[in-house]
PAPATOR-653704 format. One record per residue: residue number from 0; residue in one letter; x, y, z of N, C-alpha, C in turn. Coordinates in Angstrom, 3 decimals. Atoms other than C-alpha are relative to their C-alpha. Layout:
<nodes>
+------+------+----------+----------+----------+----------+----------+----------+----------+----------+----------+
! resi ! resn !      n.x !      n.y !      n.z !     ca.x !     ca.y !     ca.z !      c.x !      c.y !      c.z !
+------+------+----------+----------+----------+----------+----------+----------+----------+----------+----------+
!  NUM !    A !        X !        Y !        Z !        X !        Y !        Z !        X !        Y !        Z !
...
+------+------+----------+----------+----------+----------+----------+----------+----------+----------+----------+
</nodes>
This chain:
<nodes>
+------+------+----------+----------+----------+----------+----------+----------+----------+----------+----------+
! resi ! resn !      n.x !      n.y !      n.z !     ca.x !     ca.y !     ca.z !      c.x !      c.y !      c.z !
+------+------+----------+----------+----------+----------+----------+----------+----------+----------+----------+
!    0 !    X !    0.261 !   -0.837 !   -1.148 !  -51.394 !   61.768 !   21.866 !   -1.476 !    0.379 !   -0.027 !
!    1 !    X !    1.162 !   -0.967 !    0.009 !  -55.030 !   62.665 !   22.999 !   -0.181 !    1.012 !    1.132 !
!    2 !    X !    0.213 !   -0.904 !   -0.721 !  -55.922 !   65.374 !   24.981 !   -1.469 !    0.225 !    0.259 !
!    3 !    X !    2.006 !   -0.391 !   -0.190 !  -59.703 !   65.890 !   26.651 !    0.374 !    1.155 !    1.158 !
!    4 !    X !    0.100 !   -1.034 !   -0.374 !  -59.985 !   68.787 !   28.123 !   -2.031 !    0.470 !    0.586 !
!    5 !    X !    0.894 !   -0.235 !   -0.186 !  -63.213 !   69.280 !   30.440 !   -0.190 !    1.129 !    0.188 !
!    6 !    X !    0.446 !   -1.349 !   -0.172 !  -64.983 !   72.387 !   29.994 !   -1.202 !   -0.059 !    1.285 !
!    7 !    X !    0.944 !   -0.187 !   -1.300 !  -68.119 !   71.734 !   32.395 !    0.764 !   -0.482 !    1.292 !
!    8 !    X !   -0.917 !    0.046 !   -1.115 !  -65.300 !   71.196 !   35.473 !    0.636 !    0.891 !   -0.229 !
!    9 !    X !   -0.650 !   -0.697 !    0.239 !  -62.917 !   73.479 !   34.219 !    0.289 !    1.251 !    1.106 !
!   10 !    X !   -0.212 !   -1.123 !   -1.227 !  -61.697 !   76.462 !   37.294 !    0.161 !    0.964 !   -0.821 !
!   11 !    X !   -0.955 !   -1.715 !    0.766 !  -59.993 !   78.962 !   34.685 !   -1.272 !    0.311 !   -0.481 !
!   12 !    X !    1.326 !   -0.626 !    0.584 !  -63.404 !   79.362 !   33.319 !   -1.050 !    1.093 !    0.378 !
!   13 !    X !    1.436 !   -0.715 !   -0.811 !  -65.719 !   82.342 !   34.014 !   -1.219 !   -0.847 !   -0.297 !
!   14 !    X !    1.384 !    0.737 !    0.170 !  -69.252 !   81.291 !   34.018 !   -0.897 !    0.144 !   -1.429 !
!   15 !    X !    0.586 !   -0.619 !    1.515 !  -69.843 !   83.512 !   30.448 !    0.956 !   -0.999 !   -0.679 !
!   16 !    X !   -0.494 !    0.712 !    0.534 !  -66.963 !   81.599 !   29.211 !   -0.249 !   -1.429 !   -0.267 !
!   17 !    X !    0.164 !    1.293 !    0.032 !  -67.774 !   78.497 !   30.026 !   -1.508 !   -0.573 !   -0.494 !
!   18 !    X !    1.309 !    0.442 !    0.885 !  -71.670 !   78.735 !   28.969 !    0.292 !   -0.191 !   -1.054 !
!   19 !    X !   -0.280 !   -0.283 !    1.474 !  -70.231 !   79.978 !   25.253 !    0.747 !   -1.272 !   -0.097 !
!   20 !    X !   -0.381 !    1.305 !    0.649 !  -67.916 !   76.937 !   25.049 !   -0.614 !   -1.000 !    0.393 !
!   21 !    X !    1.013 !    1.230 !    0.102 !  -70.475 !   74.197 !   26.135 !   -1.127 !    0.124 !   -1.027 !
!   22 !    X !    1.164 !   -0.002 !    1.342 !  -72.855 !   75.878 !   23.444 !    1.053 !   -0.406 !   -1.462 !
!   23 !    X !   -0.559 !    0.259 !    0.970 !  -70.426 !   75.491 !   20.918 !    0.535 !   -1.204 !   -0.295 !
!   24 !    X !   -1.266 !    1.352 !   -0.101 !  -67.933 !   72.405 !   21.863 !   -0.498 !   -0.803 !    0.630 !
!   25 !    X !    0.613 !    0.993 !   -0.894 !  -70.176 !   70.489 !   24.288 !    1.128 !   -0.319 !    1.080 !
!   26 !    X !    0.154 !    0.673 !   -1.344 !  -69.200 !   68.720 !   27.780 !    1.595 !    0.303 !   -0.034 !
!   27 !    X !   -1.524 !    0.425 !    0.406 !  -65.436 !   67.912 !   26.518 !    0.510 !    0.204 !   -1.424 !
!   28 !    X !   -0.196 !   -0.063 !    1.190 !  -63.230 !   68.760 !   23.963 !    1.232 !   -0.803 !   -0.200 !
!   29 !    X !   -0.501 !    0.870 !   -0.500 !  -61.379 !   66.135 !   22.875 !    1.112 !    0.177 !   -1.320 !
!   30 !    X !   -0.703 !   -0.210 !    1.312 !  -58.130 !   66.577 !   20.235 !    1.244 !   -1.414 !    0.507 !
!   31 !    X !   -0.343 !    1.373 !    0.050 !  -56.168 !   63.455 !   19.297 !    1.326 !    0.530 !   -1.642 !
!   32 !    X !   -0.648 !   -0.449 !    0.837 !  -52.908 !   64.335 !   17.471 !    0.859 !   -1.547 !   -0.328 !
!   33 !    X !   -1.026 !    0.627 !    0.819 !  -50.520 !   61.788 !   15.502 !    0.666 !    0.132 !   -0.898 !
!   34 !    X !   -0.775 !   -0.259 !    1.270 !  -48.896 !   63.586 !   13.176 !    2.014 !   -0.221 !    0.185 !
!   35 !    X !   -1.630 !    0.259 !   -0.072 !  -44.834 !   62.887 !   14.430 !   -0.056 !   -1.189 !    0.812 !
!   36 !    X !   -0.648 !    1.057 !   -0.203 !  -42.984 !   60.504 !   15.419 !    0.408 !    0.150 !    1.589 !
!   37 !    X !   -0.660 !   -0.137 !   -1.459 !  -42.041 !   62.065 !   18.846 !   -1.161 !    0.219 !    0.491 !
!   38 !    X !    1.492 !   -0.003 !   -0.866 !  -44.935 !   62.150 !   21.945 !    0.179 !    1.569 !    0.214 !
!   39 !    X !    0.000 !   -1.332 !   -0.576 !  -43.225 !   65.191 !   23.049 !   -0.875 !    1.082 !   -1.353 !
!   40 !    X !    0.752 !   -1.233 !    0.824 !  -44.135 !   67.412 !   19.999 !   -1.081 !   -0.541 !   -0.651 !
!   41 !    X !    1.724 !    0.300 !   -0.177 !  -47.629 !   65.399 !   19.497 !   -0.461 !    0.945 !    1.105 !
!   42 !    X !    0.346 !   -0.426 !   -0.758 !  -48.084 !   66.711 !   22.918 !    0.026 !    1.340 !   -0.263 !
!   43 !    X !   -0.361 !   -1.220 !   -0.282 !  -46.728 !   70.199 !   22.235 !   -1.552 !    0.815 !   -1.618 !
!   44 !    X !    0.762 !   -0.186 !    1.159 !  -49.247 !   70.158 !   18.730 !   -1.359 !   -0.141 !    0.745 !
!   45 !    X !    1.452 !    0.262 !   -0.499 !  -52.442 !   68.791 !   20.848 !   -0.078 !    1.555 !    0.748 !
!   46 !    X !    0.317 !   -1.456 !   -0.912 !  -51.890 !   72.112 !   23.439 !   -0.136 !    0.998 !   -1.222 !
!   47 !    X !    0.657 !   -1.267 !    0.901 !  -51.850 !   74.537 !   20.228 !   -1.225 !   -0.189 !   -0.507 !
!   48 !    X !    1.123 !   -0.310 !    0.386 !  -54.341 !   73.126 !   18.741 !   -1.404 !    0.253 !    1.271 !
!   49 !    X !    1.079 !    0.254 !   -1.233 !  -56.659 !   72.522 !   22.014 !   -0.271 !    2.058 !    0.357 !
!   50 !    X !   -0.083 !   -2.165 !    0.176 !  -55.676 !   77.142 !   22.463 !   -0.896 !    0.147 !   -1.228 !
!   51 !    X !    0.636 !   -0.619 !    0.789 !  -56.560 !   77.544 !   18.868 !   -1.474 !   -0.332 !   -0.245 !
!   52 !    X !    1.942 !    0.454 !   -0.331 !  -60.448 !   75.612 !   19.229 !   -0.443 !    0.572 !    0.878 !
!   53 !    X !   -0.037 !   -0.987 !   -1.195 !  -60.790 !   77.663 !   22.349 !   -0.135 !    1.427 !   -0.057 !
!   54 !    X !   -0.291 !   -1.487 !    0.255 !  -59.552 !   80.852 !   20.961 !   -1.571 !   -0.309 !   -1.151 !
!   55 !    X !    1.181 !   -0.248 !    0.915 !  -62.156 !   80.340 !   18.088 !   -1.142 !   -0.216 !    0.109 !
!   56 !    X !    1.243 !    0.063 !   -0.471 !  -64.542 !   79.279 !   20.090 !   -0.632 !    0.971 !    1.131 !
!   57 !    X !    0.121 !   -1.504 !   -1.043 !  -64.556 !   82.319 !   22.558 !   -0.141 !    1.159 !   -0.570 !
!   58 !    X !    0.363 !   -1.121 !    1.051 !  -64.473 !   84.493 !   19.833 !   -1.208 !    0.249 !   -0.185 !
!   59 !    X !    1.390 !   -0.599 !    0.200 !  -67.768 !   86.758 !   19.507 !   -0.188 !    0.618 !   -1.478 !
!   60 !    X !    0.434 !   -0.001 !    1.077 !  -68.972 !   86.329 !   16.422 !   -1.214 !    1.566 !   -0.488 !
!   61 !    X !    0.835 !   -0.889 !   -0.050 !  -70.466 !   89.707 !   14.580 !   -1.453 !   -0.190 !   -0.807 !
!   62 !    X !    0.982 !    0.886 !    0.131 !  -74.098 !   89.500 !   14.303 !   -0.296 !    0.371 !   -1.752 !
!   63 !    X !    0.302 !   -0.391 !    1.104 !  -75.136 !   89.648 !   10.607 !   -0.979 !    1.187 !   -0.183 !
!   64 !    X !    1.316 !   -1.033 !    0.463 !  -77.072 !   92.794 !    9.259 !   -0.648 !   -0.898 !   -1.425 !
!   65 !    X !    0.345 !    0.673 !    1.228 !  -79.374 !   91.408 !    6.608 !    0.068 !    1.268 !   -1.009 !
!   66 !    X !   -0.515 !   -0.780 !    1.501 !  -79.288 !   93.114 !    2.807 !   -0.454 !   -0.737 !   -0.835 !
!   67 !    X !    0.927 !    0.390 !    0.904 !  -81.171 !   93.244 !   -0.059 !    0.629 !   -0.368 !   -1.081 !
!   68 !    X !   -1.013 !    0.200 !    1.224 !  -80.149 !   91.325 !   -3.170 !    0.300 !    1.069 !   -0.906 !
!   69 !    X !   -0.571 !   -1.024 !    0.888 !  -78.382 !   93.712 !   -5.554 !   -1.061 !   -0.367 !   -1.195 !
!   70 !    X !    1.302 !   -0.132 !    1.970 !  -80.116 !   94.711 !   -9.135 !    0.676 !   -1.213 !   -0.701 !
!   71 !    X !   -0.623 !    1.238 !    1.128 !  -77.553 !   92.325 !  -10.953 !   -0.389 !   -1.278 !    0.408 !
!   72 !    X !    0.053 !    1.383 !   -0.622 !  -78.060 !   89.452 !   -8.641 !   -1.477 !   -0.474 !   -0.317 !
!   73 !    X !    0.824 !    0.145 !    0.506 !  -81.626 !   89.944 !   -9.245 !    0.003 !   -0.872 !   -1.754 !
!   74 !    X !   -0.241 !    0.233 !    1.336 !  -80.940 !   90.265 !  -13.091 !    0.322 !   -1.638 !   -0.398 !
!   75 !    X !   -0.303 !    1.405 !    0.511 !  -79.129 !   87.019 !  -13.389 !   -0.813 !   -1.176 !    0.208 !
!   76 !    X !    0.810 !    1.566 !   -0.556 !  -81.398 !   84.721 !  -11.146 !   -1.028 !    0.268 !   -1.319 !
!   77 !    X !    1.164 !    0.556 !    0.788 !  -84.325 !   85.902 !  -13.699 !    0.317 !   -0.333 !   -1.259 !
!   78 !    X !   -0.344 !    0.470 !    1.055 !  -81.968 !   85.758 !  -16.628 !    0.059 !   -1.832 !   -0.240 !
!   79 !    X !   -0.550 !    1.812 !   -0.261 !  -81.008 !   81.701 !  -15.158 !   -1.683 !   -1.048 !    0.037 !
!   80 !    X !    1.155 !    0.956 !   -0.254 !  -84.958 !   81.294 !  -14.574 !   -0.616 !   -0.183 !   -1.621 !
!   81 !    X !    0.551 !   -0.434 !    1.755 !  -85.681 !   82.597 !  -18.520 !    0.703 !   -1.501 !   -0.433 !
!   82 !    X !   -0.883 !    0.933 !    0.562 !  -82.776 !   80.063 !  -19.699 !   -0.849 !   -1.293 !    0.035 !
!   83 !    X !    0.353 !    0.755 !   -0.619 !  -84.380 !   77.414 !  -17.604 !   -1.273 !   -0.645 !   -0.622 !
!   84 !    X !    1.489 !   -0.358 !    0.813 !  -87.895 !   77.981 !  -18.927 !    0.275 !   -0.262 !   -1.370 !
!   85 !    X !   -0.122 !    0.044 !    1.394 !  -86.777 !   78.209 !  -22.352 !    0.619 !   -2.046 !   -0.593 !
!   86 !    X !   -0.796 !    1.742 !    0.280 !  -84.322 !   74.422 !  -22.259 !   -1.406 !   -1.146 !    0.317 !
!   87 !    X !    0.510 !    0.671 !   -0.612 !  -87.306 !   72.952 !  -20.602 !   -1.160 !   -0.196 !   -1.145 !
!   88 !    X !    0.843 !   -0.040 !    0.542 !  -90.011 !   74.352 !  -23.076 !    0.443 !   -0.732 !   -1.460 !
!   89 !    X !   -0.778 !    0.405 !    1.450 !  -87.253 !   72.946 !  -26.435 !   -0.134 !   -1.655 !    0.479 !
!   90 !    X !    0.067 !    1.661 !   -0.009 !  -87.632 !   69.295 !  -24.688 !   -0.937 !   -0.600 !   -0.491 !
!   91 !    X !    1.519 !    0.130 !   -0.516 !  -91.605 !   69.066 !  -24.625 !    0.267 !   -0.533 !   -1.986 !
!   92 !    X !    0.446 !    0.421 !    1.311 !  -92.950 !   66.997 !  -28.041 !   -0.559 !    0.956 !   -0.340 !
!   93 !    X !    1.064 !   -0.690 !    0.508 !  -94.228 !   69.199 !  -30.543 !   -1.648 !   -0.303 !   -0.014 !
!   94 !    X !    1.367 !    0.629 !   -0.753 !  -98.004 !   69.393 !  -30.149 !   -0.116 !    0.173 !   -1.844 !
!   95 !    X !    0.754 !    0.238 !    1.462 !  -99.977 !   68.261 !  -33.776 !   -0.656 !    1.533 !   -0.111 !
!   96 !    X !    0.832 !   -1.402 !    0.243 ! -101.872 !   71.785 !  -35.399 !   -0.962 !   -0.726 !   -0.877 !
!   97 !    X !    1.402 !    0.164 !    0.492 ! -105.510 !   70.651 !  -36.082 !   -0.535 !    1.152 !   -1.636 !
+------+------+----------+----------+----------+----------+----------+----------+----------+----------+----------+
</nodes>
């Protein structure tokens, strides 16, 4: 079973709706089910999923606040850069002492 579903034709669409799913899903969205043996409940699986890409694509995403790395998170990256530094400096040939 496939299902295309045009969003830039689409009637049920407001005009906010329908900008947000051409930024997200482009022109057509196109779902292509084969998981049974019967057309009917292919068909009845392409319409949920075709709702649930829709629903998650209409969904208004909240905008991120940014945030400063924590003290530990700090801690570890310079503990991982020390480590780093240290495995790197145990490879190097000893140097001769004049």
């Amino acid at each position: 079973m496939e299902l295309i579903f045009d969003i830039a034709g689409s009637g049920v669409l407001g005009p906010r709706q329908r900008a947000r799913l051409l930024e997200k899903l482009g022109v057509a969205l196109r779902i292509v089910v084969t998981d049974e043996r019967s057309q009917v409940r292919n068909r009845q699986l392409a319409l949920e999923r075709l709702a649930e890409r829709l629903d998650e694509a209409l969904r208004a995403d909240r905008p991120r606040r940014p945030t400063l790395p924590t003290q530990a998170s700090r801690e570890r990256r310079l503990r991982a850069k020390q480590l780093r530094s240290t495995r790197k400096l145990d490879r190097r040939s000893p140097t001769p002492e004049t």
